[in-house]
PDB file with one MODEL, atoms N, CA, C and O in Angstrom:
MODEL        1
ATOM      1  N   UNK A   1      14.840 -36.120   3.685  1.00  0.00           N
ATOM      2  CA  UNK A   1      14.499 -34.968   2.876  1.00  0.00           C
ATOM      3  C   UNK A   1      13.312 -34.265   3.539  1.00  0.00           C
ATOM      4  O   UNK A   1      12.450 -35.056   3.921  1.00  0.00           O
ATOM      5  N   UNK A   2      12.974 -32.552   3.844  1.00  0.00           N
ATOM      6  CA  UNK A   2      12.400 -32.181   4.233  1.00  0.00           C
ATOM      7  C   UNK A   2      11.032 -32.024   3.365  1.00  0.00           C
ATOM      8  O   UNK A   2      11.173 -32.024   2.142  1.00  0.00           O
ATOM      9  N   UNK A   3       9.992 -31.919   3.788  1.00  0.00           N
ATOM     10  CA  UNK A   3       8.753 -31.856   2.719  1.00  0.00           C
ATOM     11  C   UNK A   3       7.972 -30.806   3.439  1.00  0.00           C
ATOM     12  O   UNK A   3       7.821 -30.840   4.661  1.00  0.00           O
ATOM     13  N   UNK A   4       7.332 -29.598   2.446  1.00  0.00           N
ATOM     14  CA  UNK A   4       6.582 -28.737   2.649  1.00  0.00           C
ATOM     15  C   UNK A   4       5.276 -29.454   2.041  1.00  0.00           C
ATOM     16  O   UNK A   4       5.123 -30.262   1.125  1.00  0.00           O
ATOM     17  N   UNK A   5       4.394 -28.814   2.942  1.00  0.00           N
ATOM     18  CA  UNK A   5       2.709 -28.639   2.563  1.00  0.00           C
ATOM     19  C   UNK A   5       2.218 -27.864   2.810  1.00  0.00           C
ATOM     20  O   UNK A   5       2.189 -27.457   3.971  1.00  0.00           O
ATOM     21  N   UNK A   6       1.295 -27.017   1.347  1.00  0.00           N
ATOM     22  CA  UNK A   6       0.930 -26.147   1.389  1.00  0.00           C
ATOM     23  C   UNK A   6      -0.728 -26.494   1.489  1.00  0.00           C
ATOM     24  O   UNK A   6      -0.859 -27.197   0.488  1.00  0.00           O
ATOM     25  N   UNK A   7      -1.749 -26.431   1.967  1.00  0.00           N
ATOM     26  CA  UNK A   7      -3.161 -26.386   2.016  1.00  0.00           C
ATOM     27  C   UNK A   7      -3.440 -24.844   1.838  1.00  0.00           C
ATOM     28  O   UNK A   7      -3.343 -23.920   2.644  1.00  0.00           O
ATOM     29  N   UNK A   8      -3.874 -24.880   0.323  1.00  0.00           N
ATOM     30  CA  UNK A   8      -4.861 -23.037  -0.106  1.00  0.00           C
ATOM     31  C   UNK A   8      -5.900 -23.591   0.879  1.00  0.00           C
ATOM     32  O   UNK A   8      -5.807 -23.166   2.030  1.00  0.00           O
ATOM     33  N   UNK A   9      -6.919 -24.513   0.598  1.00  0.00           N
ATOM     34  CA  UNK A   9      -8.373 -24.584   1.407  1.00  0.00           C
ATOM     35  C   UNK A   9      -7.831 -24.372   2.965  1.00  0.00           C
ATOM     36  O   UNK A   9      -8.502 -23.413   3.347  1.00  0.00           O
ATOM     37  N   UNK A  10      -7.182 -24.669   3.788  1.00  0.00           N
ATOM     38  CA  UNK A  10      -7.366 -23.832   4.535  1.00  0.00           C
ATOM     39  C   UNK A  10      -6.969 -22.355   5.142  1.00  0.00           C
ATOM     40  O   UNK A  10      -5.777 -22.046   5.127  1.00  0.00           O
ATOM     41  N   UNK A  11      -7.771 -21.594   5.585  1.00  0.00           N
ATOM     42  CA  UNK A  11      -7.564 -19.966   5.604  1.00  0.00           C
ATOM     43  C   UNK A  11      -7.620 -19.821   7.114  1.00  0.00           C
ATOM     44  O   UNK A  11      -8.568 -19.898   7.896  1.00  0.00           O
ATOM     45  N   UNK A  12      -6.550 -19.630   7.262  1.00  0.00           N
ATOM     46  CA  UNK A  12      -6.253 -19.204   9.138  1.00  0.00           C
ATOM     47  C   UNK A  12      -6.403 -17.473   9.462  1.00  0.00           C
ATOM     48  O   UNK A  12      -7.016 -16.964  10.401  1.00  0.00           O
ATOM     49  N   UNK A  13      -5.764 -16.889   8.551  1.00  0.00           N
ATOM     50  CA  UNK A  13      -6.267 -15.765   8.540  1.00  0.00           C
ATOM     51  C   UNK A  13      -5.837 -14.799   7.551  1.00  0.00           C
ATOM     52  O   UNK A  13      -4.787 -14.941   6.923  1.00  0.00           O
ATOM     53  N   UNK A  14      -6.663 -13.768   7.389  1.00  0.00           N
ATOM     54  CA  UNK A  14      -7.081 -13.140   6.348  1.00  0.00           C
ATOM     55  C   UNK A  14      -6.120 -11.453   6.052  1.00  0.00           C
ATOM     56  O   UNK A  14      -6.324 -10.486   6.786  1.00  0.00           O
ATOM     57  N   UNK A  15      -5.177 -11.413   4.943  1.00  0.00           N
ATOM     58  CA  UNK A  15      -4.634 -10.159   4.841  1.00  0.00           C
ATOM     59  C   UNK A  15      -5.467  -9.241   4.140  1.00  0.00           C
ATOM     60  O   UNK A  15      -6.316  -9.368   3.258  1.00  0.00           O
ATOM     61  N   UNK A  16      -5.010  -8.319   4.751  1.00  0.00           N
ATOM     62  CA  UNK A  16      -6.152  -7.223   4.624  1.00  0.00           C
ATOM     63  C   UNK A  16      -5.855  -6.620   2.706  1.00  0.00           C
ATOM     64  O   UNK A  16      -4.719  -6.314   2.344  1.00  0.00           O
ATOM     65  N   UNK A  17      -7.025  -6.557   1.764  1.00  0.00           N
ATOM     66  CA  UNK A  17      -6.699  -6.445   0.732  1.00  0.00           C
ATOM     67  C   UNK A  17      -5.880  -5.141   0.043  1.00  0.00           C
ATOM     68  O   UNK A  17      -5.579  -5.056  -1.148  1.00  0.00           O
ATOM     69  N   UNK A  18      -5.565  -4.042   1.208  1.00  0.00           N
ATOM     70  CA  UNK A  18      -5.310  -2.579   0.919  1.00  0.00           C
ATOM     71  C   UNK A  18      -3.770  -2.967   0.844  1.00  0.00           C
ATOM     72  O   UNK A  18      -3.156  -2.181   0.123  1.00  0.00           O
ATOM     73  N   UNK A  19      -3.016  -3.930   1.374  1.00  0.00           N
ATOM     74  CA  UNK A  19      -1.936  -4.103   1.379  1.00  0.00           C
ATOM     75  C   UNK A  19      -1.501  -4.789  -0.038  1.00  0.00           C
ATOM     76  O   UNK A  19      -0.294  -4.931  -0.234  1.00  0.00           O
ATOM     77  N   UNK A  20      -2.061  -5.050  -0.640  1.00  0.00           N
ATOM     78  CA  UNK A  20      -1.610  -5.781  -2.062  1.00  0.00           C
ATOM     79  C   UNK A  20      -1.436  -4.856  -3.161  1.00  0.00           C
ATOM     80  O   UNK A  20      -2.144  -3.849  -3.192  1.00  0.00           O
ATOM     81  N   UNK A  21      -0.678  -5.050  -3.963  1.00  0.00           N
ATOM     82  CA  UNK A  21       0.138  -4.002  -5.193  1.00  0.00           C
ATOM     83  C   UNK A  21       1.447  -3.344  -4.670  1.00  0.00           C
ATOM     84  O   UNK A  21       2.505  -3.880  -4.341  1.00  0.00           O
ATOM     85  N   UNK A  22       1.117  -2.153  -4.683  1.00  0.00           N
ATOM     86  CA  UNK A  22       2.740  -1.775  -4.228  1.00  0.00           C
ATOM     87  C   UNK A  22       2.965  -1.592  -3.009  1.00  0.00           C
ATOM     88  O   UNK A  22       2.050  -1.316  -2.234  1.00  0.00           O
ATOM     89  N   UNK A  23       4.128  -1.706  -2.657  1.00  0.00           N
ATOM     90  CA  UNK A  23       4.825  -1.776  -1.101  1.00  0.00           C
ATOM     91  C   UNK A  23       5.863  -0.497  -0.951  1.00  0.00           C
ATOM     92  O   UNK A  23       7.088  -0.427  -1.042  1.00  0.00           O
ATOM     93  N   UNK A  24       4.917   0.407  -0.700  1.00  0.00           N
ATOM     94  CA  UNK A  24       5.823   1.998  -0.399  1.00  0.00           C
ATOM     95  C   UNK A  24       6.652   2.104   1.030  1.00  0.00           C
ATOM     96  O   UNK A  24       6.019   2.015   2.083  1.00  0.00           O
ATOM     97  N   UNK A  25       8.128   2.303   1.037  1.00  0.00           N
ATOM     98  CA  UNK A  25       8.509   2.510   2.508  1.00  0.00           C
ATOM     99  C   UNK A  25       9.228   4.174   2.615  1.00  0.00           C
ATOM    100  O   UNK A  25       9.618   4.775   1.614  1.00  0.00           O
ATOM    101  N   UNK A  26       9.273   4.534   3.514  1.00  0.00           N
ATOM    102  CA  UNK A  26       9.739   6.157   3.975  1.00  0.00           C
ATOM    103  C   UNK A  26      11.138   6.136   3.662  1.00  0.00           C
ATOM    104  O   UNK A  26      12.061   5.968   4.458  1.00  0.00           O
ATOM    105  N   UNK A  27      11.240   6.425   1.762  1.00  0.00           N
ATOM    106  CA  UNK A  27      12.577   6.557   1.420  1.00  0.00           C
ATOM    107  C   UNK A  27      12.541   8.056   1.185  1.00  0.00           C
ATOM    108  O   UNK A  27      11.670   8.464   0.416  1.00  0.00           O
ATOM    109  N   UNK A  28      13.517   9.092   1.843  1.00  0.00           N
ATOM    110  CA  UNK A  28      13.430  10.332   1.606  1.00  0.00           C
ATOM    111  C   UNK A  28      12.096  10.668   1.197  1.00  0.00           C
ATOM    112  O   UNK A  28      11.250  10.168   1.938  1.00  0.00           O
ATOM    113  N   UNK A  29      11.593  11.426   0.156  1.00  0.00           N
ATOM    114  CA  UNK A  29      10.324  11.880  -0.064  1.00  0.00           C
ATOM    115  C   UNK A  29       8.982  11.141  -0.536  1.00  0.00           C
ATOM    116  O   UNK A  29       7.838  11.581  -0.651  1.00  0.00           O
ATOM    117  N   UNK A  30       9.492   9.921  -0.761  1.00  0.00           N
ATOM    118  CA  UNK A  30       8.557   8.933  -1.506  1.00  0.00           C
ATOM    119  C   UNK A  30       7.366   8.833  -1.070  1.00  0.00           C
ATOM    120  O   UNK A  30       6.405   8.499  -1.764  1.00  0.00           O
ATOM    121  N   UNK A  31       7.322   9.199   0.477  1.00  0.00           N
ATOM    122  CA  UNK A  31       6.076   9.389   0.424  1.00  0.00           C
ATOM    123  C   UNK A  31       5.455  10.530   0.713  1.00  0.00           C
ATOM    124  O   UNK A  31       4.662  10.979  -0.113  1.00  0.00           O
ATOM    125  N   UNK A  32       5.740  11.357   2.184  1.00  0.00           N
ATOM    126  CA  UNK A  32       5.981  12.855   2.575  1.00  0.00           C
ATOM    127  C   UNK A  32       6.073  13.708   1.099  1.00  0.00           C
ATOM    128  O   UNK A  32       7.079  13.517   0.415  1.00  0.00           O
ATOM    129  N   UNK A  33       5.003  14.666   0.598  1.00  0.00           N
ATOM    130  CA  UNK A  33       5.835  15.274  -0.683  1.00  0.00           C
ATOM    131  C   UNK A  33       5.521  14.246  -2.044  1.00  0.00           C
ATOM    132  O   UNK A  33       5.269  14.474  -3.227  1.00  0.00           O
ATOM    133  N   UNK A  34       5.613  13.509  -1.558  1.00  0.00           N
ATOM    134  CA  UNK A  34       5.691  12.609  -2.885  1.00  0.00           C
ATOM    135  C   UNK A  34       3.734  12.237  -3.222  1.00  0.00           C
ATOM    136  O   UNK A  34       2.816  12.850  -3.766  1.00  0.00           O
ATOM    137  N   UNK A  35       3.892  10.947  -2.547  1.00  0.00           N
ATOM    138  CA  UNK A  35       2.930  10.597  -2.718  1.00  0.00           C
ATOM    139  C   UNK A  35       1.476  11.215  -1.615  1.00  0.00           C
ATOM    140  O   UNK A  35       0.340  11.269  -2.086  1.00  0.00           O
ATOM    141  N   UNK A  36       1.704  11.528  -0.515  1.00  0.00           N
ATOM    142  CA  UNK A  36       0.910  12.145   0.230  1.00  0.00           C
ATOM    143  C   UNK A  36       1.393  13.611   0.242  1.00  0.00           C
ATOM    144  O   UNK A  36       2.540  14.025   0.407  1.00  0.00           O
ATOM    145  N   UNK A  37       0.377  14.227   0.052  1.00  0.00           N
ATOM    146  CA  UNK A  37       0.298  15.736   0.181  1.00  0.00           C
ATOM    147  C   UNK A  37       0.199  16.426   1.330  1.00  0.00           C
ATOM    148  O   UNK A  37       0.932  17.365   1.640  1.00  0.00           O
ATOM    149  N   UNK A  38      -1.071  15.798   2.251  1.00  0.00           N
ATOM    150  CA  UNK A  38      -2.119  16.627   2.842  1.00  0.00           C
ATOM    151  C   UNK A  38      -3.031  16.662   2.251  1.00  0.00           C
ATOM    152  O   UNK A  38      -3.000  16.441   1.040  1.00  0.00           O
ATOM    153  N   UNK A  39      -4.475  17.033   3.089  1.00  0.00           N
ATOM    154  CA  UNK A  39      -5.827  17.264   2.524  1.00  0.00           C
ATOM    155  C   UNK A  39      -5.505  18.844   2.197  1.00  0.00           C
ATOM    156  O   UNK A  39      -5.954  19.153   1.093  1.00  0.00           O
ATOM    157  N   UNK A  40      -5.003  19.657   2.711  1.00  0.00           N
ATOM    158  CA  UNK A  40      -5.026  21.158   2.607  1.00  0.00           C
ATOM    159  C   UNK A  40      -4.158  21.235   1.025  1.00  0.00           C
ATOM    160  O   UNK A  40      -4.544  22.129   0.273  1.00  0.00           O
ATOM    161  N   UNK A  41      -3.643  20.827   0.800  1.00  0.00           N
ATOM    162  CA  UNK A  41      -2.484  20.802  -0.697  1.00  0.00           C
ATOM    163  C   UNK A  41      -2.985  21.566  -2.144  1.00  0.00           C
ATOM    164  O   UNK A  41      -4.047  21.032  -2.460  1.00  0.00           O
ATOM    165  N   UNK A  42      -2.798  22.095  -2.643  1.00  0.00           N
ATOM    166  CA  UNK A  42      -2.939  22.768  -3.927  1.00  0.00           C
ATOM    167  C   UNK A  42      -2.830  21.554  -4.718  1.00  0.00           C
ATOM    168  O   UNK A  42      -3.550  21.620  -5.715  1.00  0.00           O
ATOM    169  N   UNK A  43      -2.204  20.507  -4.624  1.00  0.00           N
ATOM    170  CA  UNK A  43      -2.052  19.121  -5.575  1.00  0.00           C
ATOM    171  C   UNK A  43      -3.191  18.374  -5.480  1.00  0.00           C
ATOM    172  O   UNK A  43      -3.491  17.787  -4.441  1.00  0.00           O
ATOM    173  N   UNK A  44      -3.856  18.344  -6.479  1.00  0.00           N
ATOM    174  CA  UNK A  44      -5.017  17.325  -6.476  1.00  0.00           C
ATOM    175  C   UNK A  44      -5.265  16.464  -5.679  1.00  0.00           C
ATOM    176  O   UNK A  44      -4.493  15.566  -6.013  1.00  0.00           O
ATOM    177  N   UNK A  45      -6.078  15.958  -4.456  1.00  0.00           N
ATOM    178  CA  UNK A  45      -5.861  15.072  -3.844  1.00  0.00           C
ATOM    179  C   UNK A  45      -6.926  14.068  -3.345  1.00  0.00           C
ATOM    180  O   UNK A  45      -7.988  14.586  -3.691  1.00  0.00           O
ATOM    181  N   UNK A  46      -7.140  13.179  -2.863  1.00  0.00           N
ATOM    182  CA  UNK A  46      -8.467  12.307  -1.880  1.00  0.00           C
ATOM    183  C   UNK A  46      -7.606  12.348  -0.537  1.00  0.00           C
ATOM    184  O   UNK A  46      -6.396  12.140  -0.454  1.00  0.00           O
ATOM    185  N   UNK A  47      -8.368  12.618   0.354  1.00  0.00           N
ATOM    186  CA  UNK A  47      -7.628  12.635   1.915  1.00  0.00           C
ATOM    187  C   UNK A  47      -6.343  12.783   1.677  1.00  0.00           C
ATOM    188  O   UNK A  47      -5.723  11.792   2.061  1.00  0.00           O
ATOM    189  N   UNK A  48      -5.617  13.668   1.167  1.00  0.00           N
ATOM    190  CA  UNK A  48      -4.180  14.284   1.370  1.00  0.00           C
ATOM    191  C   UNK A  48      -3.389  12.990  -0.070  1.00  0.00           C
ATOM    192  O   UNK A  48      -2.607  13.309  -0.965  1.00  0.00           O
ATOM    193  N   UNK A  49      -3.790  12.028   0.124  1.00  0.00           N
ATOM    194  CA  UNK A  49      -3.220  11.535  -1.754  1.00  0.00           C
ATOM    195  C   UNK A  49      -3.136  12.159  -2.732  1.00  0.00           C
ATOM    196  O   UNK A  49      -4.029  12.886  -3.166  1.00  0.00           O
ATOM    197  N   UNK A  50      -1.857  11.944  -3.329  1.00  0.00           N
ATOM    198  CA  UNK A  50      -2.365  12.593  -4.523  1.00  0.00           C
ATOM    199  C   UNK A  50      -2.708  11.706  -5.788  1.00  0.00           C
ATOM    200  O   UNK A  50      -2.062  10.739  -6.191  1.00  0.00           O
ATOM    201  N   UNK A  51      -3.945  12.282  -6.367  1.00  0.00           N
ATOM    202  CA  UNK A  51      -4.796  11.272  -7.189  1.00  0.00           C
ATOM    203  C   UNK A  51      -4.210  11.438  -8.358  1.00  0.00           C
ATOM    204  O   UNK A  51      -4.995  10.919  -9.153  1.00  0.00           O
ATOM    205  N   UNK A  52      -3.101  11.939  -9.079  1.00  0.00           N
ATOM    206  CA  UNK A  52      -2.108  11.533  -9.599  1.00  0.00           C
ATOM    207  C   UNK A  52      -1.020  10.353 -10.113  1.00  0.00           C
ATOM    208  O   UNK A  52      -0.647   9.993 -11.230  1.00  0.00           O
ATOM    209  N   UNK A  53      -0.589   9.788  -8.274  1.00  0.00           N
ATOM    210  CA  UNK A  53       0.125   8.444  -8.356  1.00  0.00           C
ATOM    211  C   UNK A  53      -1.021   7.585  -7.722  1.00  0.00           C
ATOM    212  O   UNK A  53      -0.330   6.737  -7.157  1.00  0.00           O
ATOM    213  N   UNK A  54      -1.940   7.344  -7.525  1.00  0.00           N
ATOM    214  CA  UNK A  54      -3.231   5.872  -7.088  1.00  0.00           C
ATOM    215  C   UNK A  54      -3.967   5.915  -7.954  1.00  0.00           C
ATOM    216  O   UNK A  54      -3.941   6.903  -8.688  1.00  0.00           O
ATOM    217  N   UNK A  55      -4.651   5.137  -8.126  1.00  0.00           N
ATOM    218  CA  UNK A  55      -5.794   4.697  -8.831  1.00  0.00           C
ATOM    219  C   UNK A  55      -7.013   4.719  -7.748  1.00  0.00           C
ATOM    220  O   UNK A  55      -8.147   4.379  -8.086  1.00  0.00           O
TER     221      UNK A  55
ENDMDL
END
């Protein structure tokens, strides 16, 4: 029988925390349009986001 081991205490290396919550990929507009604007945009934004869909 095969046996996994998991050790939390040790940390080999570290994911970066911006990647955790949602996982957006380039489906038609989802992000283009969607979620990124541009900084220039009439849509509310932080660096071209729109502060709309982020927190």
């Amino acid at each position: 029988m095969a046996k996994l081991v998991i050790n939390t205490q040790k940390r080999e290396d570290v994911i970066a925390p911006e990647i955790y919550g949602h996982f957006s990929e380039h489906l038609g507009r989802c992000i283009y349009e969607g979620m990124f604007v541009g900084k220039d945009s009439n849509i509310p934004n932080v660096n071209g986001m729109r502060t709309d869909v982020v927190e």
